[in-house]
N, C-alpha and C positions, 0 to 999 in steps of 0.2 A: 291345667295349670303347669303342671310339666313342660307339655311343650311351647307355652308362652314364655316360660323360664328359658329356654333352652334359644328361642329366638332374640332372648333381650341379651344374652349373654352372647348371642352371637354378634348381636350390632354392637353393643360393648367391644369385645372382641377387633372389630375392623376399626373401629375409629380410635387410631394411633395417634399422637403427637407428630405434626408434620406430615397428616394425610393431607391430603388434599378432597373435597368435598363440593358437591353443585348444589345448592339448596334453592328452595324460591321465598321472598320476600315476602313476609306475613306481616309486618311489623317495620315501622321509621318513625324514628323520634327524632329529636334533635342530638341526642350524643349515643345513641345504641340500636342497633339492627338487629330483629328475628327472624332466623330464617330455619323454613320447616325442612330439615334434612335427611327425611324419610323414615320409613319404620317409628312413627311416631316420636321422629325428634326433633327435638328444636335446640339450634344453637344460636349464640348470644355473641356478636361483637360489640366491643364498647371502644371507648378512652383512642390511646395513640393505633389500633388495631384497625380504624377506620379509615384511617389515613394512608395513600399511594399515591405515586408520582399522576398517575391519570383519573385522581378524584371521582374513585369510583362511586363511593359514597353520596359527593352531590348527585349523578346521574342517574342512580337507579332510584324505582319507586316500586313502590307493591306491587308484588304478582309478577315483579322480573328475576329472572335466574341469574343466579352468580355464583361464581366460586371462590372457597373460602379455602383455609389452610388450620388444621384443627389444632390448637391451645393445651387444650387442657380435654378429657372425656368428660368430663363431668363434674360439675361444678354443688355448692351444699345446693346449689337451686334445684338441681337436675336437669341446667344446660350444658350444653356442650359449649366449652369456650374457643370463640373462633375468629381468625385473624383476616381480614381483606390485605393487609398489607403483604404480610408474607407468603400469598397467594397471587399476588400481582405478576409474577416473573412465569409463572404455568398458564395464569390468562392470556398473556403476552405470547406465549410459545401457542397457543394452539389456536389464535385469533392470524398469529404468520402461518400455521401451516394452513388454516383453510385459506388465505390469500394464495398461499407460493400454489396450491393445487386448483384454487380458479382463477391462477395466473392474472391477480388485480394489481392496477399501478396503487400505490402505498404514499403518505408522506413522511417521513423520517428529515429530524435536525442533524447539521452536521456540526459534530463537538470536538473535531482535532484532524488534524494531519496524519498518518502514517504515513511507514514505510510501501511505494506504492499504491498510495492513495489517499482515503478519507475515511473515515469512523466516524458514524453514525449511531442516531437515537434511534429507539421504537419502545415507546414506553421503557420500562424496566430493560431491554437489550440493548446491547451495541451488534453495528454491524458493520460490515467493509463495503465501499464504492472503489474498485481498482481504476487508478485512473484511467485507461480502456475504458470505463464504462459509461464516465463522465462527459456530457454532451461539450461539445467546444470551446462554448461561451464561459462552463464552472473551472475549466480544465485551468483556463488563464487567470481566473478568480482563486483559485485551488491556490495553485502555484504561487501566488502574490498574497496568499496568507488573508485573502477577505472572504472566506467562504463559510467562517465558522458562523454558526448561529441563524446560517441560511435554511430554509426549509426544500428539500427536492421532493419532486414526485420521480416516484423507483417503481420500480420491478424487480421480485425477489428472483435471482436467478439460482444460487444452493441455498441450500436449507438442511443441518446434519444436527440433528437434537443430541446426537450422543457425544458429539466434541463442540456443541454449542456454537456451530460456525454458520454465519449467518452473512452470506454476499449479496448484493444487489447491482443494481445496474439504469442509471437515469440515460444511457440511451436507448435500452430497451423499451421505455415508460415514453417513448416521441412518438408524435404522432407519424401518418408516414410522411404527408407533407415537412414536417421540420425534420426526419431523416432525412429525405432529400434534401433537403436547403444544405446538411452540414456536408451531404457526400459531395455535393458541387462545387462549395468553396472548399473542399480540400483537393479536388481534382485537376483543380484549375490550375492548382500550383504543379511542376514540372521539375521531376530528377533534373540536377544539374544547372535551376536558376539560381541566379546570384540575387540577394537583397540585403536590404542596410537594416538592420532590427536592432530593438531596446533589449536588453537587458530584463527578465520580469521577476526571476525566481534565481537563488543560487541552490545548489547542494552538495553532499561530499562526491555525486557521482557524475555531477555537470552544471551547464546552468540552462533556464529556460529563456526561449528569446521571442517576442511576437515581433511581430512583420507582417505588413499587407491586412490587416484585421484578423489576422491568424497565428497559432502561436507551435515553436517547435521546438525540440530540446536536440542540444548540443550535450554530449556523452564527451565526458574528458579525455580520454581516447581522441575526440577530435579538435580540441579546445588550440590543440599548438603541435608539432612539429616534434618537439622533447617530449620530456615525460614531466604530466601535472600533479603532483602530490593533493594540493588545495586549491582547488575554482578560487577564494577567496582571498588568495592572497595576488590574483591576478585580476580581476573583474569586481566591479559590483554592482548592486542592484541601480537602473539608470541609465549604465555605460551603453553608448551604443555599440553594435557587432557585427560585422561583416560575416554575414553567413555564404552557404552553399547548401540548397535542399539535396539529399543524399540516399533517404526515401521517402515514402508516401503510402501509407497502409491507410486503404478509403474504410476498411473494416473494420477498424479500431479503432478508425478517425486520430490515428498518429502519422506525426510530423519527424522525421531525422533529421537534420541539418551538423555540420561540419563549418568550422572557422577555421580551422589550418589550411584548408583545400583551398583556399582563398589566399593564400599568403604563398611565396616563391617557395618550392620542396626542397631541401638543402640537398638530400638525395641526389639530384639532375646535375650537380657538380662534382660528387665524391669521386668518381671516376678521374679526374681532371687535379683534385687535391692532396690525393691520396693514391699514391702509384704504388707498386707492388713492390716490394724490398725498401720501400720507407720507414724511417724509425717514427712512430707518432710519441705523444704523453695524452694519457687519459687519467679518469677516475673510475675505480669499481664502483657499480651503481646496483650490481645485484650476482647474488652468489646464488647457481643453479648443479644437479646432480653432474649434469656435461660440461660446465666451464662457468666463466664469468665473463658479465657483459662490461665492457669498458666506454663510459661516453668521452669522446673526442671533443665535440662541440655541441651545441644544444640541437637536438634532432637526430645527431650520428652518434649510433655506438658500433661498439664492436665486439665479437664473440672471441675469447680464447677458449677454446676449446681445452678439456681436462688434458688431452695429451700434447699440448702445447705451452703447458703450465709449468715452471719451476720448482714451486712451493705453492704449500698455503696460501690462498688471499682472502681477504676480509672486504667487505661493504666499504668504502671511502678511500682505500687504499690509492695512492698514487703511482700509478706504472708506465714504465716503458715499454714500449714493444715494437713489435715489426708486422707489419702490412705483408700479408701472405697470399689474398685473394680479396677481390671486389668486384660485386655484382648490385648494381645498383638497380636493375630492371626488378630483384627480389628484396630488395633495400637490404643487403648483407657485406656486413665486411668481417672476413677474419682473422683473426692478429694472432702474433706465438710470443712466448716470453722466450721460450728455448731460441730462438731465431737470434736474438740480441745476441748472445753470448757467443754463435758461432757467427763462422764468415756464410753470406748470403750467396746462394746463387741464382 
């Protein structure tokens, strides 16, 4: 008696509030599930505890295994009260890690955009598709805001249970025929062609352009000549673009392209506009530990250098100065404010 005491008090003992448990299905009714969870116990789901986003409940039938998430120890019945619902998020976790370990293609919905890509479903998880990973055809779906609600077939590529991060990869998940189909039409295209493209996607960091049945993004950096605070206040979704492809990574199945490389470089005349001992007017455009940059015209600035400074200057400020050196092969020009104030030589 002793020591059946001592064993009941031990299974007591482990089933905590928020264990998690595997029981097998002894019992299915219409609104409560029994399941024998070893050492002679049986625990009771009823009511809203049946209920999870992947209707586990409809699915299973006697004699199938499941895991549950314990309620309660012990109930006046001498069930143990037990949750399918709040058990769902550990079924979820160990059903991805035996996929990510026999490396199976998976389906997951996609439920929003991020930063660098897309957020996905898997039951009870979210997880990330980097756009790298996205086969050609989503990348431009992606980008144009129609991809939500889509279903991919993936391949878990991390999997870190301890910070819950969970990436995947739908070109890993191609066949190898459709890998080749997408590395051909990317290779086809050539550093340094020119094409006329739409407009598909805008962001704070550029905008996205397809051309030729394929699609590349333009990095604000290359958008114009000066400097782009807002893609939006320049372009919009639509507008056609004169690009210039810039690179071509078959690996990642990305696309670089440039629209300023397309347009005359204002650079290739500073030389010619801007002679040395000239007084120009500019605008401070950005205040650095070495000096501040002064824009002359849209495209061209110029550096004064801290020891060619007067005074303080401020972001917007409007100044004179004097053209000291111009090297347009490193697109540099730069200016002194001390220069105005003496004689030039």
């Amino acid at each position: 008696m002793a020591k059946l005491l001592e064993k009941s008090k031990a299974r007591v003992r482990r089933l905590r509030p928020n264990e998690v448990v595997e029981g097998i299905v002894i019992s299915k009714k219409k609104d409560e599930l029994i399941l024998d969870i070893g050492a002679k116990a049986e625990g009771l789901v009823s009511g809203n505890e049946l209920e999870d986003e992947a209707e586990t409940f409809k699915k299973i039938k006697e004699g199938d295994r499941v895991l549950a998430t314990v309620l309660q120890a012990e109930d006046n019945q001498g069930f143990v009260l037990l949750s399918l619902r709040k058990a769902e998020p550990e079924r979820d976790w160990r059903r991805l890690e035996r996929m990510f370990e026999k490396e199976e293609v998976i389906e997951v919905e996609v439920v929003g955009p991020n930063k660098g890509g897309v957020v996905v479903r898997f039951g009870s998880q979210r997880g990330f598709i980097p756009f790298s990973h996205l086969s050609l055809k989503n990348k431009m779906a992606a980008n144009a805001g129609k991809l939500i609600g889509e279903t991919l077939a993936v391949k878990l590529i991390e999997l870190e249970r301890q910070v819950g991060r969970i990436v995947l990869s739908e070109r890993e998940a191609l066949t190898e025929r459709q890998r080749q189909e997408e590395i051909a039409k990317i290779t086809k295209v050539k550093v340094g062609e020119i094409f006329e493209g739409e407009i598909t996607s805008i962001t704070p960091f550029g905008v996205f352009v397809k051309f030729d049945s394929l699609e590349g993004m333009v990095h604000i950096s290359e958008l114009a000549w000066e400097k782009v605070s807002d893609p939006k206040k320049l372009f919009k979704i639509g507008d056609g673009l004169k690009v210039q492809v810039i690179e071509v990574n078959e690996k990642e199945g990305r696309i670089l392209l440039s629209h300023k490389r397309t347009l005359p470089n204002p650079w290739e005349k500073v030389a010619e506009k801007y002679l040395v001992g000239a007084k120009v007017k500019g605008k401070v455009t950005k205040i650095a530990d070495f000096g501040a940059f002064v824009e002359l015209e849209p495209g061209i600035e110029g550096l004064i250098h801290v020891t060619e400074t007067t005074g303080p200057l401020a972001e917007g400020d409007e100044v004179e100065a004097r053209v000291i050196k111009v090297d347009p092969k490193n697109q540099k020009l730069a200016l002194s404010l001390k220069a105005i104030g003496a004689g030039w030589r």
